[in-house]
C-alpha positions in Angstrom: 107.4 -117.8 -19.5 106.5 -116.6 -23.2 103.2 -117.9 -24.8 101.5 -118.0 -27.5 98.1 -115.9 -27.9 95.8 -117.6 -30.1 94.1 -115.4 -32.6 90.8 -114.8 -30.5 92.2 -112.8 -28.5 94.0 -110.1 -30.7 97.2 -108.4 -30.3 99.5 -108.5 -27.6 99.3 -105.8 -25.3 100.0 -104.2 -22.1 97.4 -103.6 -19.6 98.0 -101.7 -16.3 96.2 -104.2 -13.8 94.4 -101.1 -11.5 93.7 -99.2 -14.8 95.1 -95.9 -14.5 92.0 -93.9 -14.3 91.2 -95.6 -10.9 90.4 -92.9 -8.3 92.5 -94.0 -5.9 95.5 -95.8 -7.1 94.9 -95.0 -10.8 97.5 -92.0 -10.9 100.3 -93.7 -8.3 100.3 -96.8 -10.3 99.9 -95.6 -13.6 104.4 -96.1 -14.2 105.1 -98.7 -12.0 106.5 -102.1 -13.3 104.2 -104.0 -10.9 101.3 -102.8 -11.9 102.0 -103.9 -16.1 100.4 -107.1 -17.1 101.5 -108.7 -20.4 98.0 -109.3 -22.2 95.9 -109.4 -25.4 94.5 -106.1 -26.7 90.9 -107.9 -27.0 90.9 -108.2 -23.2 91.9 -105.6 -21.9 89.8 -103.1 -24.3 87.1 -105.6 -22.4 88.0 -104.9 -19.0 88.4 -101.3 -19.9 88.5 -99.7 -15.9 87.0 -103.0 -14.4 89.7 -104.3 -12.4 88.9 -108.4 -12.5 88.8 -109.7 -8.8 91.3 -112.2 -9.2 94.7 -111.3 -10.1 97.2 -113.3 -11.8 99.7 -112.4 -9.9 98.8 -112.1 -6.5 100.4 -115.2 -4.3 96.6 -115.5 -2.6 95.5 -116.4 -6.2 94.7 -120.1 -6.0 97.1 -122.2 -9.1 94.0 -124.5 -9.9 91.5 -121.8 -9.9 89.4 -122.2 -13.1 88.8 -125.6 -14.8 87.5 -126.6 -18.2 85.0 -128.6 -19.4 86.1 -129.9 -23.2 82.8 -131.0 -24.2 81.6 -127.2 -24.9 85.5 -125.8 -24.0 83.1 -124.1 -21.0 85.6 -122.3 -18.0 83.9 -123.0 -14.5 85.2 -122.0 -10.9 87.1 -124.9 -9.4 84.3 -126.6 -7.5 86.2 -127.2 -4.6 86.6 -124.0 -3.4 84.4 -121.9 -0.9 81.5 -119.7 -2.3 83.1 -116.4 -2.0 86.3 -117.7 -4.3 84.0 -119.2 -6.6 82.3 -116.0 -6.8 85.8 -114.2 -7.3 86.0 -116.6 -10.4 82.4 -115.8 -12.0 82.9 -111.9 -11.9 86.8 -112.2 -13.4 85.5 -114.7 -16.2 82.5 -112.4 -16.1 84.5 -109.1 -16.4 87.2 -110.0 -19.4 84.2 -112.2 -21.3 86.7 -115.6 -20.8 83.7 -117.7 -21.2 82.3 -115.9 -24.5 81.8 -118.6 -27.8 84.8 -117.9 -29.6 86.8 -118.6 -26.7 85.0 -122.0 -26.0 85.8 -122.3 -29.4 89.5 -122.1 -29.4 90.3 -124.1 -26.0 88.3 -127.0 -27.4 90.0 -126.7 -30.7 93.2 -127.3 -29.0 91.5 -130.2 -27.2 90.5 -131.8 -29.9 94.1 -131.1 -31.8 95.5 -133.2 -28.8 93.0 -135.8 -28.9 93.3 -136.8 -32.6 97.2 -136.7 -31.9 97.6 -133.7 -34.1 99.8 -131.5 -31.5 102.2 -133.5 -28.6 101.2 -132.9 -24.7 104.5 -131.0 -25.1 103.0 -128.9 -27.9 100.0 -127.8 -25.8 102.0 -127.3 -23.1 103.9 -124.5 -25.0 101.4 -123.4 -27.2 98.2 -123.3 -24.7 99.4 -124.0 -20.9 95.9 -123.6 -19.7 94.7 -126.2 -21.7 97.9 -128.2 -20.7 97.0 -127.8 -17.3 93.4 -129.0 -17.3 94.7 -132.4 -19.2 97.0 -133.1 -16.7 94.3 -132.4 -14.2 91.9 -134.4 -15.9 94.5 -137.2 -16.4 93.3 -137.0 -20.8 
């Protein structure tokens, strides 16, 4: 699925998930298809050689993950989950800066968009799934 990337975030971009100057997989990895993730270039220039505990696409990677809190546009662990998960959570929104002001920023702007009726739930769904996700969640 295609979305868009909202301007805080930059460019789109490529990243190679285990970046390739990782000692130990950096070089084997480096041209394998598996390893691409499609990105913003703001992120990934943030993660640099970091590689973020959770992955996107790893199948052990929980759906509902991450939450939102619209008031401040805040990202927070799902509370449900056990302390080592949640701690997964902190160091990947930690490690590509998800929780930095401009972000709260822009997923509260799309909130708010919704909530004066400005875009359609079918709008955010296509335009900002995350967002989509947590009103659904939230039952907004």
């Amino acid at each position: 699925m295609a979305i868009y990337f909202d301007s805080v975030y930059g460019a789109d971009s490529v990243d190679h998930f285990i970046p390739k100057s990782d000692p130990i997989n950096g070089k084997k990895l480096a041209y394998e298809w598996s390893n691409y993730r499609f990105c913003c270039l703001g992120e990934n220039r943030k993660k640099r050689t970091e590689v973020p505990p959770l992955d996107p696409f790893d199948p052990l990677m929980k759906q509902d993950s991450f939450f939102i809190n619209f008031a401040d546009g805040s990202i927070y662990p799902n509370p449900d989950y056990d302390e080592t998960y949640k701690q997964k959570c902190l160091d990947t929104i930690d490690a590509l800066q998800l929780d930095r002001p401009d972000c709260r920023n822009m997923r509260k702007r799309h909130f708010e968009k919704y909530a004066r009726g400005t875009v359609s739930i079918k709008d955010l769904e296509e335009d900002a799934p995350f967002i989509y996700q947590e009103v659904v969640r939230q039952g907004l």
